[in-house]
MDTraj code that builds the backbone (N, CA, C; nanometers):
import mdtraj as md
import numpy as np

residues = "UNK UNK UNK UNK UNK UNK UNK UNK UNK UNK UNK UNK UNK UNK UNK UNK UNK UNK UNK UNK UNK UNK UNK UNK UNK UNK UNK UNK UNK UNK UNK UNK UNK UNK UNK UNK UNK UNK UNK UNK UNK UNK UNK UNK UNK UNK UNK UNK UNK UNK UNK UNK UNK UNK UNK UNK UNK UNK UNK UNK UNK UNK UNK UNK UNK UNK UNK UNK UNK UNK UNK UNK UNK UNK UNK UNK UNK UNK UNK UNK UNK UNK UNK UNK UNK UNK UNK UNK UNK UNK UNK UNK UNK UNK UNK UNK UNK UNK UNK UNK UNK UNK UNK UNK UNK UNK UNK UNK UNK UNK UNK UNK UNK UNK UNK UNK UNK UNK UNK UNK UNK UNK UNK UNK UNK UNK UNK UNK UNK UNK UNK UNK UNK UNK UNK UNK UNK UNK UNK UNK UNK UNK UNK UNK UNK UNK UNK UNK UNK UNK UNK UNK UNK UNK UNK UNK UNK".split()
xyz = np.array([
    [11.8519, 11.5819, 10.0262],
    [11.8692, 11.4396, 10.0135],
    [11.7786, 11.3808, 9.9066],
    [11.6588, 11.4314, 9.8943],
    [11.5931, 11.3851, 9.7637],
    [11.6743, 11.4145, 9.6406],
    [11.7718, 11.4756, 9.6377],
    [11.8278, 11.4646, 9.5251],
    [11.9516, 11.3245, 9.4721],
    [11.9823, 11.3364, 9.5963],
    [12.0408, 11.2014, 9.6353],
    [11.9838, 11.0847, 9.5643],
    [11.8518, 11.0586, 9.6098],
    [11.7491, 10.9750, 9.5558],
    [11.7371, 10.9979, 9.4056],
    [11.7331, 11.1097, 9.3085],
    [11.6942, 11.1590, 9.1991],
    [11.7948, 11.1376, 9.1489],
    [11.9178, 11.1554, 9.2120],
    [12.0315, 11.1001, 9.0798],
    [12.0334, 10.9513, 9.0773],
    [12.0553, 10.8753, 9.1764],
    [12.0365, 10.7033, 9.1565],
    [11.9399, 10.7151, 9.0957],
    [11.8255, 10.7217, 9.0736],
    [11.7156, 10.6914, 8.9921],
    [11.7553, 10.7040, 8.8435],
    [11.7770, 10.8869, 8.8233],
    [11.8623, 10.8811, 8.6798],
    [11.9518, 10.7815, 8.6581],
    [12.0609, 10.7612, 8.7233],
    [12.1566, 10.6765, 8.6988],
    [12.0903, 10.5429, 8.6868],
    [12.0242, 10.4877, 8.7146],
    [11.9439, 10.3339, 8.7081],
    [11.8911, 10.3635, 8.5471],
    [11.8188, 10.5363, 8.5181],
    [11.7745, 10.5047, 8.3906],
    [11.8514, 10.4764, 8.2914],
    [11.9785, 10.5514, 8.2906],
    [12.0569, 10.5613, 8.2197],
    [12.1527, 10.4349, 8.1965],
    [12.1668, 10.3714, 8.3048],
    [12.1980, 10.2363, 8.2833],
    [12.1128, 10.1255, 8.1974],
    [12.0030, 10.1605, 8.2320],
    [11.9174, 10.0877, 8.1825],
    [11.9059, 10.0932, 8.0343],
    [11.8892, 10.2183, 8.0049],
    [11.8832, 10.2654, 7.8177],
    [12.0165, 10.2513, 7.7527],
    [12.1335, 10.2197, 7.8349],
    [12.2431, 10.1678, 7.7801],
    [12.2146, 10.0054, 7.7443],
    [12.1923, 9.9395, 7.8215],
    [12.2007, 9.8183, 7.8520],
    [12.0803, 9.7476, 7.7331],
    [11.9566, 9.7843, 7.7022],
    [11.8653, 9.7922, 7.6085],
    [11.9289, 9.7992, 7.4808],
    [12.0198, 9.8936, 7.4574],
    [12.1396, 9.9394, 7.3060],
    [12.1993, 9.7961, 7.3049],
    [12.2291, 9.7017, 7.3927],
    [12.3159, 9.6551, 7.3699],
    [12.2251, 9.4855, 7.4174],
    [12.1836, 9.4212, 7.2982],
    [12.1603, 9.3043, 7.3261],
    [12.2524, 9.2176, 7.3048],
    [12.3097, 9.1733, 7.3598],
    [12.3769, 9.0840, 7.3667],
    [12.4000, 8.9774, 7.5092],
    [12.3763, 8.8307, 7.4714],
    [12.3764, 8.7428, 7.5316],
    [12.4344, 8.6205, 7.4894],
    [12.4134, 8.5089, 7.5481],
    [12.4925, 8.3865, 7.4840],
    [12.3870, 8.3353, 7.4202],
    [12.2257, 8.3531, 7.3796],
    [12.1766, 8.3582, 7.3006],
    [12.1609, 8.4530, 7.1952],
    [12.0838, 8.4047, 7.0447],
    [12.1135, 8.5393, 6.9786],
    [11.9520, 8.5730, 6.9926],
    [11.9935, 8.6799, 7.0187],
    [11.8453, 8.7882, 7.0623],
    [11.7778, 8.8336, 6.9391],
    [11.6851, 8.8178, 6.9204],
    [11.5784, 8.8220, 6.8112],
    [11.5477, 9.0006, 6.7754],
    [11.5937, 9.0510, 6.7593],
    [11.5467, 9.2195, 6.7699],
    [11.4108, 9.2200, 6.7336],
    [11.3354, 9.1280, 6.6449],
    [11.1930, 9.1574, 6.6137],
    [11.1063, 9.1479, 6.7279],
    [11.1329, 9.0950, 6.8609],
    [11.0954, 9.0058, 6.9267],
    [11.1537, 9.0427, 7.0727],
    [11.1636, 9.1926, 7.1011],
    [11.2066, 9.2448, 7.1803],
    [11.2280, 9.1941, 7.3576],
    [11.0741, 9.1488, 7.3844],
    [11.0300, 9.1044, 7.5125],
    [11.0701, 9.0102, 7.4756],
    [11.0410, 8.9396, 7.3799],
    [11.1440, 8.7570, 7.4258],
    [11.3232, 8.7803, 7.4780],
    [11.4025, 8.8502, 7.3711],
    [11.4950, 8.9096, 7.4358],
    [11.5122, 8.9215, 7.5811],
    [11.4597, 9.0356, 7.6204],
    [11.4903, 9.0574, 7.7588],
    [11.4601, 8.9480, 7.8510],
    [11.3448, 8.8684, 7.8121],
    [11.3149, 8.7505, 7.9093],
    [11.3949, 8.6053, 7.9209],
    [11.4933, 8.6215, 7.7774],
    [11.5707, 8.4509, 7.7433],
    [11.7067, 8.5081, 7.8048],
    [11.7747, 8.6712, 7.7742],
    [11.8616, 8.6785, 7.7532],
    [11.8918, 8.7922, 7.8888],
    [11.8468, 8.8809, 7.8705],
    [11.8794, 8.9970, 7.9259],
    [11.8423, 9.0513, 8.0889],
    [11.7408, 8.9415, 8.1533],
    [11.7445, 8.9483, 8.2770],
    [11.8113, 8.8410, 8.3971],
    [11.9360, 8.7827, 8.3184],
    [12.0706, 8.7081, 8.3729],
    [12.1717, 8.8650, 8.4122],
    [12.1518, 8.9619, 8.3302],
    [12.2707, 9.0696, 8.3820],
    [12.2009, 9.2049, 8.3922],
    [12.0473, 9.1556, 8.3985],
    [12.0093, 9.3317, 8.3962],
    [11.8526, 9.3016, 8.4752],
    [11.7859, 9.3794, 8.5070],
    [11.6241, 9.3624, 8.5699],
    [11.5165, 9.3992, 8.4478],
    [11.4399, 9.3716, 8.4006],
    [11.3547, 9.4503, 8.2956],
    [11.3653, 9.5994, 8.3305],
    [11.2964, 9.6559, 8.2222],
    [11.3162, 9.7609, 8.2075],
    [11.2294, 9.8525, 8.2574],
    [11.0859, 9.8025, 8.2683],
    [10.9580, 9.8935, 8.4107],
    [10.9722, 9.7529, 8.5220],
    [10.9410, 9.8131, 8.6059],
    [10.9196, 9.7387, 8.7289],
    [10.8264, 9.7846, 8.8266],
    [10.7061, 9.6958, 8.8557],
    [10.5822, 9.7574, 8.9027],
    [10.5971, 9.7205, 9.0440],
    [10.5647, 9.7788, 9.1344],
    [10.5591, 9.7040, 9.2643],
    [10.4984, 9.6071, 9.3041],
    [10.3910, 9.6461, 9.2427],
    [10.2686, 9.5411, 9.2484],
    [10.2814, 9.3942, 9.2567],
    [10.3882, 9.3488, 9.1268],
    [10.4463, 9.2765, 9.1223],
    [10.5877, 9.1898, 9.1305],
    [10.6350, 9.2726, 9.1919],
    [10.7514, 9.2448, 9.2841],
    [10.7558, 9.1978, 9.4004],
    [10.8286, 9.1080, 9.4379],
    [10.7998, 8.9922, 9.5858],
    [10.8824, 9.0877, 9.6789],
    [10.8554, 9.0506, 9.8132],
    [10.9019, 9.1148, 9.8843],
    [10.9693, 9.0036, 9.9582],
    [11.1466, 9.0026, 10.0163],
    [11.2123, 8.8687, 10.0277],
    [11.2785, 8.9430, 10.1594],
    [11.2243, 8.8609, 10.2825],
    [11.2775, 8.8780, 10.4267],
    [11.4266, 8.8762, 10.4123],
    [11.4862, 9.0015, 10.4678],
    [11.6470, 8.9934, 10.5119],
    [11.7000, 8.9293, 10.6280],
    [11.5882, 9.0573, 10.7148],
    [11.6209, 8.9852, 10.8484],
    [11.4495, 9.0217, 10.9319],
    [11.4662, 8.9392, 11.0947],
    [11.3419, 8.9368, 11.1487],
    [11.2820, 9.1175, 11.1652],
    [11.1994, 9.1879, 11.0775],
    [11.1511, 9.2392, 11.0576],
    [11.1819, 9.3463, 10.9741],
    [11.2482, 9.3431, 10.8708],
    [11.2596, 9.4227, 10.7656],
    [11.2604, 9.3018, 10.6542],
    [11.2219, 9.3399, 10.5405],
    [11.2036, 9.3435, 10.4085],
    [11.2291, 9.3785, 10.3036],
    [11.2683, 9.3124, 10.1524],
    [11.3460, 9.3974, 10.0793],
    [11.2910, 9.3911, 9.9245],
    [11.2464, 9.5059, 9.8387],
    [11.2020, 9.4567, 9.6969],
    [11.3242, 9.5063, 9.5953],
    [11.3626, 9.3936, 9.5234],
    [11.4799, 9.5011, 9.4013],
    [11.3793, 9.5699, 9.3215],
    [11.4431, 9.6615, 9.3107],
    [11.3336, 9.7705, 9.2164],
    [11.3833, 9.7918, 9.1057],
    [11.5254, 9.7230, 9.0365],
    [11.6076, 9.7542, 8.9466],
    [11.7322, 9.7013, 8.9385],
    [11.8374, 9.6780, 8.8011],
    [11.9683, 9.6652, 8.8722],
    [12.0502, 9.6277, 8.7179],
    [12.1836, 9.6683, 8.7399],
    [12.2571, 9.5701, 8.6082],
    [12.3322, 9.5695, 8.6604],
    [12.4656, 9.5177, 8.6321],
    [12.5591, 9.4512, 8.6774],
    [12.6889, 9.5905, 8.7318],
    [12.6402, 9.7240, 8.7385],
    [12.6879, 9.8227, 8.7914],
    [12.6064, 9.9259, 8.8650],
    [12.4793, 9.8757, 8.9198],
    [12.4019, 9.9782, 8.9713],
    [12.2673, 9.8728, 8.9666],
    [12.2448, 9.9017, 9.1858],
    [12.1043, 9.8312, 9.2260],
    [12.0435, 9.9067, 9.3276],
    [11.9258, 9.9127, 9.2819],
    [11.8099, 9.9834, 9.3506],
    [11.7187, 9.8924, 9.4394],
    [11.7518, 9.9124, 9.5729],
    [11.6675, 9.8170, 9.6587],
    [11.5442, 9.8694, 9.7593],
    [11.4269, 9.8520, 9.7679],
    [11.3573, 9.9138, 9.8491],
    [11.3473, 9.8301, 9.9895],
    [11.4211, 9.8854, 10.1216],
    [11.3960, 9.8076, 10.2094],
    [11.3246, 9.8445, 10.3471],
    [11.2202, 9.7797, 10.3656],
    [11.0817, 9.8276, 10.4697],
    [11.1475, 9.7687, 10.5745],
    [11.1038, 9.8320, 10.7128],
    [11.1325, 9.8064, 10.8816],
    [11.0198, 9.8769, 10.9564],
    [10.9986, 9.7131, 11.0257],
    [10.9187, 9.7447, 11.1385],
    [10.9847, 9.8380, 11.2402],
    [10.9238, 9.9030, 11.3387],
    [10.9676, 9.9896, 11.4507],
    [11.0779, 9.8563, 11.5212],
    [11.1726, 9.8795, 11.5287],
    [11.2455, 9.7821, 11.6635],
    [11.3408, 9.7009, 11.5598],
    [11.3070, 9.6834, 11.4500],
    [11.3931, 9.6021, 11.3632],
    [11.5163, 9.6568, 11.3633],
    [11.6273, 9.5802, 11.3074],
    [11.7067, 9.6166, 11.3451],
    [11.8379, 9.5021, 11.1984],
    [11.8731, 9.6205, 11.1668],
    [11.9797, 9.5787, 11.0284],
    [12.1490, 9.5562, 11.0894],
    [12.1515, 9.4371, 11.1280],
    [12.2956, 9.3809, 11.1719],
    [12.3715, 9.4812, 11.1046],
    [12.5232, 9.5234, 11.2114],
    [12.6414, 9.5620, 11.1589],
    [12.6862, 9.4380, 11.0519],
    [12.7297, 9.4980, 10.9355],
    [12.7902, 9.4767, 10.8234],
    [12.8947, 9.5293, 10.7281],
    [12.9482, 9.4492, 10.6354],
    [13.0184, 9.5151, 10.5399],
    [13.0147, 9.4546, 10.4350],
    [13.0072, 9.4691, 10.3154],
    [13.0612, 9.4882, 10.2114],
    [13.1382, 9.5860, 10.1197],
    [13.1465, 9.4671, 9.9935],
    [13.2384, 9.5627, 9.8751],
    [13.1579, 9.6965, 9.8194],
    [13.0672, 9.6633, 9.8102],
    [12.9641, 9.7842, 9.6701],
    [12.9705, 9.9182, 9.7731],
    [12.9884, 9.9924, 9.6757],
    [12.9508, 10.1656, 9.7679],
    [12.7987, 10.1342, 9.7629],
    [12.7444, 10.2004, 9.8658],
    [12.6000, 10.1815, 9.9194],
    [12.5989, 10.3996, 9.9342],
    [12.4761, 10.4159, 9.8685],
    [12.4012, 10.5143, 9.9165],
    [12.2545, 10.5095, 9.9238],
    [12.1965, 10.5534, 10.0487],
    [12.0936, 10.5340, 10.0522],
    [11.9878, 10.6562, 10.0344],
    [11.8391, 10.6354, 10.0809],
    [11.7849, 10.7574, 10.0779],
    [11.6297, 10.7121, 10.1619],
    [11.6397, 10.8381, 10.3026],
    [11.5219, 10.7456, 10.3695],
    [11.3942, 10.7857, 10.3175],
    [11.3260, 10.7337, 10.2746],
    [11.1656, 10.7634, 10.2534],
    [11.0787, 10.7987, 10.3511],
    [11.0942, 10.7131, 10.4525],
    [10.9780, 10.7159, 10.5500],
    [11.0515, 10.6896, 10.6838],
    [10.9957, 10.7089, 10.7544],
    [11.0319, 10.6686, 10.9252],
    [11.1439, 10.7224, 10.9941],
    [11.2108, 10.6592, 11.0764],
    [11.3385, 10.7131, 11.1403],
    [11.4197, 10.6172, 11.1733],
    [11.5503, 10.6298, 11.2005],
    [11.6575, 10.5639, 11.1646],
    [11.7674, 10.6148, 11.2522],
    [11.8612, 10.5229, 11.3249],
    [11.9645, 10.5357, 11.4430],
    [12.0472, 10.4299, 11.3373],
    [12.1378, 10.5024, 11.2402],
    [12.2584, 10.4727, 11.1656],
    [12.3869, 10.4598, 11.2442],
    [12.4397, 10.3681, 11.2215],
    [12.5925, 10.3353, 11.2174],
    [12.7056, 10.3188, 11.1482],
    [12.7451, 10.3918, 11.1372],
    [12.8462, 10.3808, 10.9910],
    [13.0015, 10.4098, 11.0912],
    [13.0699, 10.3383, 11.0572],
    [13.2520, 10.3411, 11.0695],
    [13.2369, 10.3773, 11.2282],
    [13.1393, 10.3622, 11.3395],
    [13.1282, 10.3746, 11.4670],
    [13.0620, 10.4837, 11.4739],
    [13.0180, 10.5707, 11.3883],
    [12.9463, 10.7175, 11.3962],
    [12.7888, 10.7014, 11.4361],
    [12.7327, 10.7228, 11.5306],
    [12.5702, 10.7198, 11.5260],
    [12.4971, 10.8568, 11.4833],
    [12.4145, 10.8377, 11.4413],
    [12.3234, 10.9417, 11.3886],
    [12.2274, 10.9324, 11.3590],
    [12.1040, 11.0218, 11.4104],
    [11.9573, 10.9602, 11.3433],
    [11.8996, 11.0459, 11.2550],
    [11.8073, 10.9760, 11.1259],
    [11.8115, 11.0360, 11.0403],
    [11.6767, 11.0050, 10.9846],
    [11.5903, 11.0298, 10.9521],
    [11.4327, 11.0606, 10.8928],
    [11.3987, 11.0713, 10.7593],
    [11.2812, 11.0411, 10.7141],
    [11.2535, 11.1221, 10.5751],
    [11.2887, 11.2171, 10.4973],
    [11.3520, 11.1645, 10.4351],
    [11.4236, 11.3002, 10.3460],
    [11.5469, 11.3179, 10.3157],
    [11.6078, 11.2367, 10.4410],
    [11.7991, 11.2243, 10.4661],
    [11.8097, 11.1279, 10.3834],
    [11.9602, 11.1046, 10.4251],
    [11.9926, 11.0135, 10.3216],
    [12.1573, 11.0128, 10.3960],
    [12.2394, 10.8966, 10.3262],
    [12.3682, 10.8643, 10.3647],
    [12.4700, 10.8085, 10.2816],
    [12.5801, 10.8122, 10.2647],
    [12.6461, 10.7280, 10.2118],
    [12.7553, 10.6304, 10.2933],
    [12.7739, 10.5065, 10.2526],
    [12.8740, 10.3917, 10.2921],
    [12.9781, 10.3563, 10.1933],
    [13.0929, 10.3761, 10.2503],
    [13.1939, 10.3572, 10.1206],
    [13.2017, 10.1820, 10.1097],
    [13.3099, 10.1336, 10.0608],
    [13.3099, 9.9846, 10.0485],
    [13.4153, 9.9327, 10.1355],
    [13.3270, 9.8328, 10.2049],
    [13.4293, 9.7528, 10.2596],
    [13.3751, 9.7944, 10.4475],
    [13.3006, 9.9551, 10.5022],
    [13.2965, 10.0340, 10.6198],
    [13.1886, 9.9417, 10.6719],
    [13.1949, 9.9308, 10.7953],
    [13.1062, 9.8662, 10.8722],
    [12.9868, 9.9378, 10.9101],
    [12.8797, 9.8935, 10.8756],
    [12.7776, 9.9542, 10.9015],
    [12.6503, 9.9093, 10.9459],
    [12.5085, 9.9948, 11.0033],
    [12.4036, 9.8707, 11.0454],
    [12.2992, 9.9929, 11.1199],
    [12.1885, 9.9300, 11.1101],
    [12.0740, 10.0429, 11.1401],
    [11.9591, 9.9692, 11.2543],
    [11.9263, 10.0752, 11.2990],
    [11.7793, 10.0242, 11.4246],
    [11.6781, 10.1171, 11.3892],
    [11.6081, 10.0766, 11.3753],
    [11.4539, 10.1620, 11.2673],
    [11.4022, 10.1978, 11.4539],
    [11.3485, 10.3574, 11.4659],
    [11.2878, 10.3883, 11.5485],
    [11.1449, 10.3745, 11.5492],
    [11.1275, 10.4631, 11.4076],
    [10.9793, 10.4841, 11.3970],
    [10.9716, 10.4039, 11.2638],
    [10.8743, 10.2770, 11.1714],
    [10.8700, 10.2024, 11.0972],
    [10.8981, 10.2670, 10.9367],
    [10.9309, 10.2292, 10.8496],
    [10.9764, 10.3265, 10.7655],
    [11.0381, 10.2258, 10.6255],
    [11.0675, 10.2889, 10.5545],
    [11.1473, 10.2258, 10.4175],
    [11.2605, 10.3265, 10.3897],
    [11.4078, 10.2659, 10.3570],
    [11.4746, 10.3033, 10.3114],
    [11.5323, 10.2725, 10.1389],
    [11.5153, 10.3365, 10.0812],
    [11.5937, 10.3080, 9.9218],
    [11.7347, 10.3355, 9.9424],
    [11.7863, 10.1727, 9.9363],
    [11.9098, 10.1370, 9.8861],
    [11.9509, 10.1463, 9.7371],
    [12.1157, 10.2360, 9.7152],
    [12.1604, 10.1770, 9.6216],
    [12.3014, 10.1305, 9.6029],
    [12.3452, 10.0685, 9.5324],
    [12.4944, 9.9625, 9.5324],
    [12.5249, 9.9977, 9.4207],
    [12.6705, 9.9476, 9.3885],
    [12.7294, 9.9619, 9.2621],
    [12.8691, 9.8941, 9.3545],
    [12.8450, 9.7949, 9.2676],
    [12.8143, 9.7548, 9.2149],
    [12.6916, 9.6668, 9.2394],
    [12.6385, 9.5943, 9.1809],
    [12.5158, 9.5665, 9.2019],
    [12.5492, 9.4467, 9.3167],
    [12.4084, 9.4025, 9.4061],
    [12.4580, 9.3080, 9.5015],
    [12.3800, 9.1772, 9.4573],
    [12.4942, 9.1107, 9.3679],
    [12.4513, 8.9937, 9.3338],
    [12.4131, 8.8915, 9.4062],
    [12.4567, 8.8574, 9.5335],
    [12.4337, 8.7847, 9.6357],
    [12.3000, 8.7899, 9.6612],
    [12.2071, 8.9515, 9.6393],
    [12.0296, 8.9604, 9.6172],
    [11.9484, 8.8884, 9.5258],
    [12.0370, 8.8355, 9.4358],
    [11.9815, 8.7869, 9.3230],
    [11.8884, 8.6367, 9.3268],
    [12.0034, 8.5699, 9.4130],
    [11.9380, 8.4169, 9.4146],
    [11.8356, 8.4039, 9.5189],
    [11.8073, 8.5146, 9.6586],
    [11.7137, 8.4769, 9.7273],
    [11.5724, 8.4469, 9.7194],
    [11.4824, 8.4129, 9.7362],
    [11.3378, 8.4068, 9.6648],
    [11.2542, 8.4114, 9.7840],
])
top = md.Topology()
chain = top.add_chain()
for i, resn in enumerate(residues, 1):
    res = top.add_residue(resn, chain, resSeq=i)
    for name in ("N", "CA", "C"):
        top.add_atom(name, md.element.get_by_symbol(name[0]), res)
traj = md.Trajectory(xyz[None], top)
């Protein structure tokens, strides 16, 4: 399953070094002037290009989990999302294929009515549209990723 994790990551880079090739916005982007670029123009359809944790907010989903974007363009998003023991990620659905990858803790998954628990190291996939939803056993972070990206993450603060 860490590989799981290792290809979204590639794939985020690779999106990313595409997306860099290609300035274009409804402003005209200064090429001398790179970081102004990305900051007037290019983080309306894309995330910068490092992203530190440090400085990344962490924006409540639900009562006890947490979520940081770690990345994203308008075909691929990388979400890091933390849970307390007991928390608990409402059944849901959306459009974007979702694969995830657990980092830490343990996890009683639901996907299309299937339960299964799954730990550090696992990982899962959700097609689009399948109902799905999690109860964190032991406290933990899972890395989410979407594709398409989940714009609806965008405006929360």
């Amino acid at each position: 399953m860490k590989k799981l994790f290792l290809v979204a990551m590639t794939m985020l880079v690779a999106l990313s070094m595409s997306a860099q090739n290609d300035k274009t916005c409804n402003k005209k982007c200064d090429m001398k002037n790179e970081k102004k670029c990305e900051k007037e123009c290019c983080q309306k359809t894309r995330s910068a290009s490092f992203l530190y944790e440090k400085d990344l907010k962490w924006e409540d989903a639900e009562p006890g989990v947490q979520r940081q974007i770690m990345g994203y363009d308008g075909q691929l998003m990388v979400v890091k999302v933390k849970f307390e023991k007991g928390a608990i990620g409402k059944p849901h659905r959306h459009y974007h294929t979702q694969a995830t990858y657990v980092a830490s803790g343990k996890f009683e998954l639901t996907i299309d009515g299937e339960k299964k628990i799954l730990s550090a190291g696992d990982g899962y996939y959700v097609a689009p549209d399948v109902l799905h939803g999690a109860v964190c056993l032991e406290a933990g972070v899972l890395i989410d990723t979407f594709s398409p990206m989940r714009a609806d993450f965008l405006g929360k603060k």
